[in-house]
N, C-alpha and C positions, 0 to 999 in steps of 0.2 A: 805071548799073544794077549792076557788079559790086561798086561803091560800097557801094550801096544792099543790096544784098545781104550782104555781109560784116557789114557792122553786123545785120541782121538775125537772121544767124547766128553773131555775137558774144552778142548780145542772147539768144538762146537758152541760150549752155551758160557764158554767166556768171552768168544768172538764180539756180540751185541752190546754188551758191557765195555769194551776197550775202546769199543768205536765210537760209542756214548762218550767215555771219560775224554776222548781225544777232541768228541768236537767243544764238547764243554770246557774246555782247558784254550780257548783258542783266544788269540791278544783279542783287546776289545778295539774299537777305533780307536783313532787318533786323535787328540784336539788338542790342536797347538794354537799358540797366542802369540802373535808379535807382542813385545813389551818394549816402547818406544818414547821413552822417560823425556826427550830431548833434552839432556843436559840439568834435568831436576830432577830433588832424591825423593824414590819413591816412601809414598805413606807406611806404616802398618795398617793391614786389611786391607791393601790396596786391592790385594791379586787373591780374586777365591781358587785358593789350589786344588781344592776338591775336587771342582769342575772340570780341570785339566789335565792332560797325560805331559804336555811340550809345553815348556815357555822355549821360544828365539828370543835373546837379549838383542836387541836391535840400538846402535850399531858400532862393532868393530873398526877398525877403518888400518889401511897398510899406509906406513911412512917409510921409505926410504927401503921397500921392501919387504918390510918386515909388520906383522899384524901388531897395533897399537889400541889400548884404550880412547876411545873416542872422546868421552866426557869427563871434568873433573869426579864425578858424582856415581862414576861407573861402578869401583870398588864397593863405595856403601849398599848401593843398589844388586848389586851380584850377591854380595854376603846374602841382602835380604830375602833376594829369591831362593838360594839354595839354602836357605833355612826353614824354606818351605814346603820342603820333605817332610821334617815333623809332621806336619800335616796330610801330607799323604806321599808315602815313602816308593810310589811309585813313580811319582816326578819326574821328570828330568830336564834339566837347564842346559841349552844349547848358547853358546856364542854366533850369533849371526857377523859377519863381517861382508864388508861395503854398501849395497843400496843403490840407488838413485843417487845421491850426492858423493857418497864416496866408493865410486867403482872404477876411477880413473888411472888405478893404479896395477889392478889387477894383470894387463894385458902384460906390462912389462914384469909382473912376479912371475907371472906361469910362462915366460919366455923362454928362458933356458935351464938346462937339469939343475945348475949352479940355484939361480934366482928359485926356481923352485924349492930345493933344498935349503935355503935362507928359510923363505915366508911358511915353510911344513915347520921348521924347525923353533918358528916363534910361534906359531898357532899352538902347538904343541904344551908350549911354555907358558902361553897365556892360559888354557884348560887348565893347565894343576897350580896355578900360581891360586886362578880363582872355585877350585875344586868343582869345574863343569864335566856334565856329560858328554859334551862333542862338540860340532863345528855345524853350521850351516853358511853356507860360502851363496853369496846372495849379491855374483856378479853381474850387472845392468848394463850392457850384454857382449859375451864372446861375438868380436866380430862387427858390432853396431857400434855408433857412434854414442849412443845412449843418453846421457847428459853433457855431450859435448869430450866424450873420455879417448884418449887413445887408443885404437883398434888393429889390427891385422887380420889377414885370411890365414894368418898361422893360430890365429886364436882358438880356429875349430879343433886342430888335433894339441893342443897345449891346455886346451881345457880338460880337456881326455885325460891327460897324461897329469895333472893337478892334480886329479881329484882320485886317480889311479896311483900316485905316487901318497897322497895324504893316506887312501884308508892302508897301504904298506905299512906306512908308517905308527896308522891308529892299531894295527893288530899286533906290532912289536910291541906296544906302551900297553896293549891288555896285554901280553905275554909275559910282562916285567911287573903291573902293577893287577890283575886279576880284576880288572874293573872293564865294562864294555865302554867304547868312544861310539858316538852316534856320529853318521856323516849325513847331511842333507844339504840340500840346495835351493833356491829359491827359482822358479822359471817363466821368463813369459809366456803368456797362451797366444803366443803367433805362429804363424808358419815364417817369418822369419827367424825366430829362434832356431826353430828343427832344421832350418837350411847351414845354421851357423856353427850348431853343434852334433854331436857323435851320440844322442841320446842310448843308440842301441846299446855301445858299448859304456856310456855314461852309467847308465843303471846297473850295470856291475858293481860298482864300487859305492854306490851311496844304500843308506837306508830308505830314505824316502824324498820325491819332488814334490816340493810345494810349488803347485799349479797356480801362477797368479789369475784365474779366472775372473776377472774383471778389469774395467779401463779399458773394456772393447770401444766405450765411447766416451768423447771427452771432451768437454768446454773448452775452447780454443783449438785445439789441433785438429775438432771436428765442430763445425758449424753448423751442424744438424746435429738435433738433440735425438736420444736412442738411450735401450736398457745399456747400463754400465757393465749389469754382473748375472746380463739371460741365464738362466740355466736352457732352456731350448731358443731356437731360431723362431722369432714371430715371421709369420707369413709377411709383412707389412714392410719387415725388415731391409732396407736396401743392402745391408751390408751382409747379412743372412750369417750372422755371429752368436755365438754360446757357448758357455760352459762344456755339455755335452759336444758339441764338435770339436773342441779345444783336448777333453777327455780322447774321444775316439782317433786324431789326429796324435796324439803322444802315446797312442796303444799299437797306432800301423808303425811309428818311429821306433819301436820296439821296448817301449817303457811296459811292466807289465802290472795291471790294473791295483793289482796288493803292494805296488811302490805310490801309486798317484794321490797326493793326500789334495783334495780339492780346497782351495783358496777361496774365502770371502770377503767385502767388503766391510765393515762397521763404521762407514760411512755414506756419502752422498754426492753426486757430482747435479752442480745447476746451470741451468743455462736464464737468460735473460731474454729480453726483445721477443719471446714466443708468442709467435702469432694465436689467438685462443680457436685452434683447426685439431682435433681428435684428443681433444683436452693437452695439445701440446705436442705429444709424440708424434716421434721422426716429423720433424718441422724444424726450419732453419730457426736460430739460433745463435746467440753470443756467449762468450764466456766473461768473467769480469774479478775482483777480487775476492770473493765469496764463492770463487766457483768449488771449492770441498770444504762439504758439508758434515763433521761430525754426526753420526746418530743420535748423542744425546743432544745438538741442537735442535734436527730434525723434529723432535719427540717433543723437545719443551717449548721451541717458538715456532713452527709451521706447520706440524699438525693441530686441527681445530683452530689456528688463527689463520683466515684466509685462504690457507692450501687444503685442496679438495684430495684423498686419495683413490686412486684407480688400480683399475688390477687387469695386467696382460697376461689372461689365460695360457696363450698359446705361450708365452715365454717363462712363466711360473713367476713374475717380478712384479711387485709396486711401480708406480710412480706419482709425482706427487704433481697438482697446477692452479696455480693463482692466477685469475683470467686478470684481476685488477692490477697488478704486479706484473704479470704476464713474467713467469718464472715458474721453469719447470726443473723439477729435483726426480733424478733416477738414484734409487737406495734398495736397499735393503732392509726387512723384518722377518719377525717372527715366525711369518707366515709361509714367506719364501725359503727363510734357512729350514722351515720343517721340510719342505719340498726336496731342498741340497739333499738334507741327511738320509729321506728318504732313497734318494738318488746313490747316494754314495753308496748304501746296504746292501739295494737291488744291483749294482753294478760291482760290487766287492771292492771298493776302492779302502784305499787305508784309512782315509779320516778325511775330519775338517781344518784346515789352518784360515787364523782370521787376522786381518791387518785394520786397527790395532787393536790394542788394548783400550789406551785409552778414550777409543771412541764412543764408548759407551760405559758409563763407570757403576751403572745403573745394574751391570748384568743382566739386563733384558735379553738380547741376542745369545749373549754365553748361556743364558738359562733356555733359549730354545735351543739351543745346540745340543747343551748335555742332557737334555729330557730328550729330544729327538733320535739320538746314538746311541743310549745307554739301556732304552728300551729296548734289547735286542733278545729274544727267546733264547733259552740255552740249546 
């Protein structure tokens, strides 16, 4: 009995204590970087690793099936990121493959078990050739025409089955090599995407989606100018797009909130021809060759020269307008990413992912990022 007792009352005033060390032990967000060199070798100091949980190597690309080095320049650049552990040994370096330019290939890798088993089987090869953490498969899009890429309606359940046959194959190589493989994925924030793919069952098999939340609005494809990268719906809004509906619209598709790592811009999209009516916004509009706008442009030729900035409460976003110019820039700051991270905290999401790197070399935006996440109470 006094046995029995003792542990009972052990059992009591350790309970507070376990619960404590468990929430205190708990991963911190995510902040991943695209790193998007395009074909040139990155600096030393390019990349503040401190700052960061993820680099995506941006971009992989498939030939003839099989996952391929994109760049001559990829090697030296991969060595220099995963040497960036030293620096902070919690790191991890992920290979991104396809994109926007090279996702044309995809439809016909994840066609059948055969071509599957080819492209697992080089992805594979390409991780430990260059001593990475995993894969982020950063197809544009199952099912869409995209950049013009080969598609089918087989793509919805062949993506399923990719990304369900890779992590099989990622848990036999930690099984052989005691190392974990990360699997993500890159997604659009449409409701075309969720019509196209199996997210329910997608989220099984990966670690985390990177939500592409912005390029809700876009010079050319859209003639009326609008926030890029809302985090809420402005009332004003004809198109009534945001971040948050993009969020909530991948949680009813069965994505659950601690996979969604919300997506940023580190740049800017402008339109032209703006009639100077609400300082710009939602007003027709042209697109032109300037239509994306790097942040560190943004910052060193158009704010305080000529572009006035504004701020859309109801959507949490800047925008930028030169009534003389009559050009209007929807972007992102400081200001607005303390708002994301906010958002991500109160709604438990995994983190921030931001495209790219090199839009801002300044670290402005990555320094409100990691101030904004890393404040987080134990």
């Amino acid at each position: 009995m006094r046995v029995i007792l003792l542990c009972v009352l052990c059992g009591v005033f350790l309970a507070p204590a376990s619960g404590a060390s468990a929430q205190g032990a708990r991963s911190s967000p995510v902040i991943t970087a695209y790193v998007f060199p395009d074909g040139t070798a990155l600096k030393p100091g390019q990349i503040d690793a401190k700052a960061l949980t993820r680099i995506n190597y941006a971009f992989a690309k498939i030939k003839d099936g099989r996952m391929v080095a994109g760049f001559p320049e990829d090697a030296g650049n991969l060595a220099m990121l995963t040497a960036l552990r030293r620096e902070n040994p919690a790191l991890t370096v992920l290979i991104s493959v396809g994109g926007w330019s090279w996702s044309g290939e995809f439809s016909d890798a994840a066609l059948t078990e055969e071509s599957r088993k080819i492209f697992i089987q080089s992805a594979v090869e390409f991780i430990d050739r260059y001593h990475l953490d995993g894969l982020d498969v950063d197809w544009e899009y199952p099912g869409q025409r995209g950049a013009g890429n080969t598609h089918r309606k087989e793509d919805r359940q062949n993506f399923t089955l990719l990304l369900k046959e890779l992590r099989e194959q990622f848990n036999r190589e930690t099984k052989r090599t005691h190392k974990r493989l990360y699997l993500t994925i890159a997604a659009e924030a449409a409701p075309e995407y969720l019509k196209n793919t199996e997210m329910d069952k997608v989220q099984r098999y990966v670690d985390g989606v990177n939500l592409m939340a912005y390029d809700y609005y876009m010079p050319g494809p859209d003639n009326t100018t609008g926030n890029m990268a809302a985090l809420f719906e402005s009332p004003d809004d004809p198109r009534q797009v945001s971040a948050n509906k993009s969020v909530l619209a991948f949680e009813q598709a069965g994505v659950p909130a601690a996979k969604i790592v919300l997506g940023v811009p580190f740049y800017g999209r402008a339109w032209r021809d703006v009639a100077d009516h609400n300082h710009g916004l939602f007003q027709h509009g042209k697109g032109g060759p300037e239509a994306y706008v790097p942040y560190a442009r943004i910052a060193q030729t158009m704010l305080g020269h000529g572009f006035t900035r504004y701020w859309d409460s109801a959507a949490s976003v800047p925008y930028l307008y030169n009534p003389e110019q009559q050009i209007f820039v929807s972007y992102e700051d400081a200001e607005s990413l303390a708002a994301k991270c906010k958002y991500v905290k109160e709604h438990k999401l995994a983190g921030v992912m931001f495209w790219n790197y090199e839009g801002d070399p300044s670290g402005t935006l990555l320094g409100a990022i990691d101030h904004a996440l890393r404040a987080i109470p134990p």
